[in-house]
Each structure stands twice: as structure tokens, then as C-alpha cells.
C-alpha positions, -999 to 999 in steps of 0.1 A, spaced: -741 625 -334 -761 635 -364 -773 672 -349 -734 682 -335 -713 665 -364 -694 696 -388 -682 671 -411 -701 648 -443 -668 630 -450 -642 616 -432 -615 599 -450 -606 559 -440 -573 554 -442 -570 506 -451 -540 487 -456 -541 458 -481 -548 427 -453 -567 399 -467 -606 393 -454 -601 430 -436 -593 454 -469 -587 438 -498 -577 458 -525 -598 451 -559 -592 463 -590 -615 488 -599 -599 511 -568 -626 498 -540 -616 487 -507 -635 451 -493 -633 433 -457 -643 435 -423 -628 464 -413 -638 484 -436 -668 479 -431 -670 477 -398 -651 516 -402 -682 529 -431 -710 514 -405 -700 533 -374 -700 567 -395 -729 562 -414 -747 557 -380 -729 587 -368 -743 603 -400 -711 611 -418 -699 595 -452 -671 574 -456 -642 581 -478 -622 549 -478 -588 553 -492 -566 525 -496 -526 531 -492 -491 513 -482 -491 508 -444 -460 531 -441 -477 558 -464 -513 553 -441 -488 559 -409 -474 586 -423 -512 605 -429 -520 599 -397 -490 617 -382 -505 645 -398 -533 651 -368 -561 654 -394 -595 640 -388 -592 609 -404 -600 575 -392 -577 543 -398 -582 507 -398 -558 478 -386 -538 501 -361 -519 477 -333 -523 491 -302 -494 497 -281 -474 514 -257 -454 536 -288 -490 546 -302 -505 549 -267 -507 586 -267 -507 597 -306 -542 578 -312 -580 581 -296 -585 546 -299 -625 543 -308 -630 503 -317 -609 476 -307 -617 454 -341 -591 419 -335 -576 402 -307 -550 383 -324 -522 360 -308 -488 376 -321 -453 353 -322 -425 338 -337 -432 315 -366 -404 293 -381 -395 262 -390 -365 254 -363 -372 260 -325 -367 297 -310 -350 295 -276 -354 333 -265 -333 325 -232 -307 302 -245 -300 330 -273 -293 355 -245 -272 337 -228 -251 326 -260 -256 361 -274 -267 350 -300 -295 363 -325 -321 357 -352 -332 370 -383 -370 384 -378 -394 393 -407 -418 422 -404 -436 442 -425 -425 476 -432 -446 499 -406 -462 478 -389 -466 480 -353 -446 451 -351 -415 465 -361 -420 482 -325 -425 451 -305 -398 434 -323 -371 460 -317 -375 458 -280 -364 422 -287 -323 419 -286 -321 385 -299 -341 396 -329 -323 415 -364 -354 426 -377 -358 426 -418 -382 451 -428 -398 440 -465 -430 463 -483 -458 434 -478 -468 401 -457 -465 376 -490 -425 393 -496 -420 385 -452 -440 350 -456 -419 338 -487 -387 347 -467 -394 327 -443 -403 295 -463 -372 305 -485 -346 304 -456 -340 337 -458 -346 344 -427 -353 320 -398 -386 336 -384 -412 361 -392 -428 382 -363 -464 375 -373 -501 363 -362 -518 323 -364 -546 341 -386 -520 363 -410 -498 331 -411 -536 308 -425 -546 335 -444 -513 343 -466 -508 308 -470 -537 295 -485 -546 324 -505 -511 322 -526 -509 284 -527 -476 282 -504 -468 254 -482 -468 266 -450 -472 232 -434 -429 232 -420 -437 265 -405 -448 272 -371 -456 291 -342 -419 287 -319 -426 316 -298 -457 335 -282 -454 374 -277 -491 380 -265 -524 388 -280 -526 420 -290 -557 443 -306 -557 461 -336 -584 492 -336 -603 521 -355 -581 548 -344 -581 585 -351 -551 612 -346 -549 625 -311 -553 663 -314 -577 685 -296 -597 692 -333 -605 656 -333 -613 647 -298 -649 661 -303 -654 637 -335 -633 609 -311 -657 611 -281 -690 605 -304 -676 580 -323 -669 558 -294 -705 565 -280 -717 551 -316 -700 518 -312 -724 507 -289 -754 510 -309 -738 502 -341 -733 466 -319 -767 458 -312 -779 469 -350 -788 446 -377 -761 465 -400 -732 447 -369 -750 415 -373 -749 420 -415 -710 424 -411 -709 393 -394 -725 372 -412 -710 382 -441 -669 382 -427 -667 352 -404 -675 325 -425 -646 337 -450 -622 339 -421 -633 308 -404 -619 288 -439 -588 300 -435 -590 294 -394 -615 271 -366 -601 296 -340 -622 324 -350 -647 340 -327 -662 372 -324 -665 388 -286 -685 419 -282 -673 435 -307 -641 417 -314 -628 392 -336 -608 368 -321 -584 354 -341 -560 321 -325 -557 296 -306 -546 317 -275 -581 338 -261 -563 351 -230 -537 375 -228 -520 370 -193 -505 405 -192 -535 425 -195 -556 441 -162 -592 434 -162 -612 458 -183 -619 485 -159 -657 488 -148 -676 521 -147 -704 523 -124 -724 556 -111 -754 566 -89 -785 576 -111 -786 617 -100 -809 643 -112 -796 660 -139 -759 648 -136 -763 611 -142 -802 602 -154 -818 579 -180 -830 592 -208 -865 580 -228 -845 558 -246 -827 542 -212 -799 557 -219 -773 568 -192 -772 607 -202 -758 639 -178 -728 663 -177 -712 639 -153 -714 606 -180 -705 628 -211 -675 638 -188 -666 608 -174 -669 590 -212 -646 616 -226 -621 611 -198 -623 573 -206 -620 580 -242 -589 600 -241 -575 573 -218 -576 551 -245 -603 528 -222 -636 513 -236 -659 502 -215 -698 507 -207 -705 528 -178 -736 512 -154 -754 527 -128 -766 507 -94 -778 516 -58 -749 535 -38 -746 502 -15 -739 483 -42 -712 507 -58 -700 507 -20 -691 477 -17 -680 467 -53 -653 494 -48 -642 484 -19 -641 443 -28 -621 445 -67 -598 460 -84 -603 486 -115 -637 501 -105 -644 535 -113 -671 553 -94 -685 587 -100 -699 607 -88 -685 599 -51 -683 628 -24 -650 634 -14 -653 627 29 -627 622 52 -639 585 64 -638 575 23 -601 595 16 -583 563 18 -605 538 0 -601 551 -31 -577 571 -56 -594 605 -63 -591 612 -102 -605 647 -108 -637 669 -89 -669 667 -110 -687 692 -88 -689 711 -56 -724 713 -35 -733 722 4 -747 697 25 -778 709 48 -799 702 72 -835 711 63 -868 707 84 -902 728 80 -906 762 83 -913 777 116 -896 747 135 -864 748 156 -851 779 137 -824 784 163 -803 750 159 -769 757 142 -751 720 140 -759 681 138 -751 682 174 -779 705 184 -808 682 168 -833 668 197 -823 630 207 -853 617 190 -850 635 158 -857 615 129 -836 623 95 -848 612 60 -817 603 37 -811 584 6 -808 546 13 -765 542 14 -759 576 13 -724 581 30 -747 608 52 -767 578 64 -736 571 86 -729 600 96 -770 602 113 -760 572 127 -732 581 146 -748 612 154 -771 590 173 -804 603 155 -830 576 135 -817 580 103 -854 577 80 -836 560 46 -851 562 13 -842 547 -19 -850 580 -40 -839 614 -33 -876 629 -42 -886 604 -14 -866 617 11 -880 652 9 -915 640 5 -909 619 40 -903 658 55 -932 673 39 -956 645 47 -942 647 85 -926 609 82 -896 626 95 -883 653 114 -855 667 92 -836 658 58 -798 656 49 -795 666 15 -779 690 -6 -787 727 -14 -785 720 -53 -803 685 -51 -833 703 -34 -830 732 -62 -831 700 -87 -864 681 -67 -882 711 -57 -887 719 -93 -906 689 -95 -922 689 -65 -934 725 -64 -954 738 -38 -952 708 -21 -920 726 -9 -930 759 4 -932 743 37 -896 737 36 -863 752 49 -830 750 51 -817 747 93 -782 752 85 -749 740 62 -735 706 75 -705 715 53 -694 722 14 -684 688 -3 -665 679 -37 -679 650 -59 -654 631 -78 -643 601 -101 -624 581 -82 -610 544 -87 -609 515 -60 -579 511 -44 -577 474 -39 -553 459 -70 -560 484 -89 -526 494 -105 -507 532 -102 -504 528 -144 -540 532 -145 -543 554 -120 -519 577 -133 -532 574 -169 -566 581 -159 -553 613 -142 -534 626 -173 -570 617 -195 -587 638 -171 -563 665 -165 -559 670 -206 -591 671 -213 -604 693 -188 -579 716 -206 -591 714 -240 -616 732 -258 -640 702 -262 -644 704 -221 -653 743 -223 -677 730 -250 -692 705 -229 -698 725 -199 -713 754 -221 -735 729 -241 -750 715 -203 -754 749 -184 -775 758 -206 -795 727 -211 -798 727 -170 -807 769 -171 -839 760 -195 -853 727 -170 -841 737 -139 -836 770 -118 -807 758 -97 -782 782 -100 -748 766 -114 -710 776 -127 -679 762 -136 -648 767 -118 -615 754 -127 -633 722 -139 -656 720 -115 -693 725 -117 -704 742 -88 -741 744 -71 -757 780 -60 -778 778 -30 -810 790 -25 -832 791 6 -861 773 12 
């Protein structure tokens, strides 16, 4: 992110929370978080200006869109669509915590409520007010909702097993009548940055960053240096990829499975880099989709077979990019096109130059394709030998050499191959177009829910409209222009192939 990034400073917006961002004295900000927050833009090459405020007040900057990043944000369904949500930072189990027993149902029926502490801003003043039992009291800090609660003031506070240790023991209280009466779920608490088109840019490279910043020594620094402090105040601390879990409850039975990401290794479009490094217009598309979706996962690559039958066995897998055919419409939901190619028949020159369709191939015709290739099937049915390979280059290589009789590719993918190849392709030519396909992300249909279908629909349809999407394609167009001479354009979001003759 160093080369693209317009900024040196980015302000970090911390709320006094004990362990995470302590205030001190001289003005500085300590804890986890903001560390965690200076790390991931130092890596990112950008300086961090961390600026400590009143939750409310922090709330109230970021509802100004700036590009800013904050610490400690709950995530949910309110904030859903105001943040990008870059690093989930705690899991943490959320309830009730009094000294009497909370009887949610028994309070309905008797219509009946509670008196609820929360602090003033905090996402939990959302969740609570959804609550009709609850009469939520708003107060300026934890220690002012914590002594309420031991003071009889009010018979619960809406709080966390962590916040409840931490507070505690830091002021000296006894906290040892008070207790967890009620579990509302675990929720997470993230790095999050104002959702605005300006930002998304900064958003999607960030997110990319959080990756590397968890395999470096500086992640393993932070660490080392935070859990020990909150593992006095706690024994149910654990840190997860990333994320520190905080209570006794590690599951959160409402949640769906993170989804998984998983794409065929393409020329160009989806390729590994020196480093090993998925890299390609289709991943930097398909991560900013994810990232406006508010979903963080790693996206993998595997054989096609593989990605196949994944997709068709579990929920919540996201495949890209996946040809668009009439045999696959119903096994999947079909999230946005990536690109648009035709889909030829090609044999050497001189041979058969009068055959038109698949139909018209000789009996014995043998046809080279990539191993699990949906147009490995489609030879098959045809009733030729379908010749499968588990590269691409090796499929046209199986033509030139005379191992087979024909190849079913596409008219950009020989563009791509061809450059590499070289002459070895002047003995090769295109028969005739099979048809004009569309390549898409799409997301298994089995258990997988319409809420994430429909979000990631909206991710992708609002960011193919902004102006880090125009930037995107731009930026790989003319990467691919200077490496490649396939002839390519985008159309209404859609990359789509020229075709040349061979």
C-alpha cells in the first residue's frame, strides 16, 4: 500500500477501555488496540495520529465520513452499513450482570421491566433498546454504570465477563455479588473506518494489510505484550487469528459460518505472484466486494474439481471466476459478471477448415481441455475423447505437439498463452465459436442464507459504481496492455476479451 497511499496521517479515533486505550497523563494513548490500529498503518506506510475522546464525541467524528480509523467499534446490524469494517479485534460474551436473577420471559409475561446500565454511546445502547423489558440508564463511563449496579441503583448493567474483571479489580470494588444473569451473544468489536466512497480506496488496502501485519513479528510483539495483562484480570482469554477472545462463551450460536473464498488460478485474472500471493483483477475485485460487505475472510485457490464439489456439498462458498452455463444456473446464486470471453474450437491450420459446430467434429476426434473444466463435460456428451490437462498451457501444447486433435478453450485465454508460447502457435487456428460466456462470483446454494446473498449483491452492485472500481479497472488494463497483447475493455462492469485469430 506504500506506492498507492495519498495520505502520511490518519487520525485514530480510542475510547478510554482499560488494557485496550488507556488514557495516561501526559495525553498518550496505551493498549491493545491501539496498537494493534498504529501497526496496521505503519505497515501500510502511513503514520498514526491517535487521538483519544469520549465514546459519544468519537461516534460523533466518525459520522462525519472522513478518513479516519476508530478502535473498539461493536459491530452490528445499526452500524452495518455506516462502517468498512477492516479488523475484527475482540470477540467478547455480552449480558446481563446483576446481583438478583433476570427472567427475560417471565418479565414479558408480567410486563414487567428492569433498570439496565450502559454506557453513553456505546453500541450497547442499540442492542439494549431492542430489549422491552429493559429501561435503559445511559451514564458518561463504565466505572459510573459498574458502581450503579453494585449501589442498587439499578438492578443490571448491559455489559461483557472481561469489562465486568477488568473495572472491578482495577478500582478495588467488590464485584463478587454480581453476576452474569443473562447471555445476549458474543459479539466483535473492530478497526472500522467511515463508509464513503473517498475512503473505500484506503478501506480495501487496509484490510489486505491485516494479513501480513498477522504473520509479522510486530503481531506477535503486541501479543506478548497485551495478553498477559488481560489474562490477570481474566483465565478466559485467548487470542484466534487475529482476535482476542474474551469469556467464558467461545461460540456464538447465531452467527453463519465465515464464508469461504476459493478461485481457479487463471492467467492474468487470478495468478500467484513472486511472493505467493493470490494477485489479478478478478481477486482485487472480488476482495473489495468482500470488503464493502463487511466480510473478512482469505480467498484460496484449488483445482476446479475441487471448487466443484465444495460448492456443491456446503453452505457459504464463494467461487469466482465460474462461467455462467445453463447445466450450472441452478447450483449456485450468481453475484455479479467478472468477465465475458468466447469459447472456441481450435485445431491446426490447414485441417478441417470447413467444420462449423461441436456436432460436425469426426467420431474419433480427440479434444485437449483443462482437467474439470465445465467444457470437459460437455466433450463428453458430445461423445468425443475429451484429452484433459491440469494446465491450460498444457492443453494447447497437447494440439501443437499432435497429442490431440482439437482444443476447447477460450479466444482470450489463447491471447493470454500464446504470448508465452510464441511461435509455438503459428500452427494454430481457431475452427469456429462454441458460444460467448460470462464468468462470475457466485455463492453455493446449499444453506447458504438469502441475507448473505443479498448483501453480497448490494457489496458488489455499490462498488462496481464507485470511483474506486473505475480505478481498478484502469489501474489493470493497463497493467495487462504492457504484458499481454489480448485485446480487452470494460463494459458495464464487465471485463470483456477481444478475439483474435490464430
Amino acid at each position: 500500500m506504500k506506492h498507492v497511499s495519498a495520505v502520511e496521517t490518519v487520525k485514530v479515533l480510542s475510547a478510554n477501555t482499560p488494557v485496550f486505550s488507556e488514557f495516561q497523563s501526559d495525553g498518550s494513548v496505551k493498549g491493545y488496540s491501539v496498537d494493534f490500529a498504529t501497526a496496521l498503518l505503519d505497515l501500510a506506510g502511513i503514520q498514526a495520529d491517535v487521538t483519544p475522546l469520549p465514546f459519544a464525541r468519537l461516534i460523533q467524528e466518525l459520522d462525519t465520513g472522513e478518513l479516519m480509523l476508530a478502535t473498539g467499534i461493536g459491530r452490528t446490524a445499526e452500524r452495518e452499513d455506516k462502517y468498512f469494517w477492516i479488523a475484527p479485534l475482540t470477540a467478547n460474551v455480552v449480558g446481563l450482570y446483576g446481583k438478583k436473577a433476570i427472567d427475560l420471559d417471565l418479565l414479558t409475561a408480567q410486563n414487567k421491566t428492569i433498570s439496565v446500565a450502559v454506557m453513553r454511546g456505546d453500541y450497547r445502547v442499540e442492542l439494549g433498546s431492542e430489549y422491552p423489558q429493559f429501561v435503559l440508564h445511559q451514564f458518561n463511563t463504565w466505572n459510573q454504570a459498574v458502581d450503579a449496579v453494585l449501589k442498587d441503583r439499578v438492578d443490571a448493567i448491559f455489559f461483557s465477563d472481561i469489562g465486568m474483571a477488568i473495572f472491578c479489580q482495577k478500582n478495588d470494588l467488590d464485584c463478587s455479588a454480581v453476576s452474569r444473569q443473562y447471555s445476549h451473544n458474543v459479539l466483535y468489536s473492530y478497526v472500522a473506518m467511515p463508509k464513503t466512497d473517498e475512503n473505500r480506496k484506503y478501506a480495501t488496502d487496509l484490510v489486505k494489510e491485516v494479513s501480513r501485519l498477522l504473520k509479522r513479528p510486530e503481531y506477535a510483539e503486541i501479543k506478548r505484550r497485551w495478553l498477559p495483562v488481560l489474562e490477570d484480570y481474566s483465565p478466559n482469554v485467548s487470542e484466534i487469528e487475529g482476535v482476542i477472545v474474551l469469556g467464558k462463551t467461545l461460540v456464538d450460536d447465531n452467527s453463519q459460518p465465515k464464508p469461504w473464498v476459493i478461485t481457479n488460478e487463471e492467467p492474468l485474472f487470478s495468478e500467484r505472484n513472486r511472493r505467493g500471493e493470490l494477485t489479478g483483477y478478478a481477486v482485487d475485485l472480488v476482495q473489495s466486494i468482500l470488503v464493502e460487505a463487511g466480510i473478512k475472510t482469505d480467498i484460496l485457490s484449488a483445482p476446479w474439481q475441487r471448487i466443484l464439489i465444495e460448492s456443491a456439498m456446503k453452505q457459504d462458498v464463494l467461487v469466482f471466476s465460474l462461467a455462467r452455463t445453463v447445466e450450472r444456473e441452478d447450483l449456485c446464486h450468481w453475484i455479479t459478471p467478472i468477465t465475458q470471453n468466447a469459447y472456441s474450437v481450435f485445431s491446426k491450420r490447414g485441417s478441417n477448415t470447413d467444420i462449423s459446430s461441436l456436432n460436425e467434429l469426426p467420431a474419433s476426434s480427440r479434444i485437449a481441455v483443462l482437467k474439470g473444466d465445465f467444457r470437459q463435460e460437455i466433450i463428453k456428451k458430445a461423445g468425443y475423447w475429451a484429452v484433459p490437462k491440469n494446465s491450460w498451457k498444457s492443453a494447447v501444447l497437447a494440439l501443437e505437439s499432435g497429442r490431440a486433435d482439437y482444443l476447447f478453450f477460450s479466444d482470450g485465454g489463447m491471447d493470454i498463452i500464446c504470448d508465452d508460447l510464441g511461435d509455438k502457435c503459428n500452427s494454430i487456428t481457431k475452427l469456429f465459436t462454441y458460444q460467448k460466456a460470462t464468468t462470475y462470483l457466485a455463492v453455493s446454494k446449499k444453506g447458504t442464507t438469502p441475507e448473505l446473498v443479498e448483501k453480497l449483491i448490494e457489496a458488489s452492485t455499490a462498488f462496481k459504481q464507485s470511483s474506486q472500481y473505475k480505478h481498478l479497472t484502469e489501474k489493470w488494463l493497463a497493467d495487462y496492455a504492457t504484458r499481454t497483447s489480448l485485446s480487452l475493455t470494460e463494459d458495464e462492469g464487465v471485463i470483456v476479451f477481444g478475439q483474435t485469430e490464430y
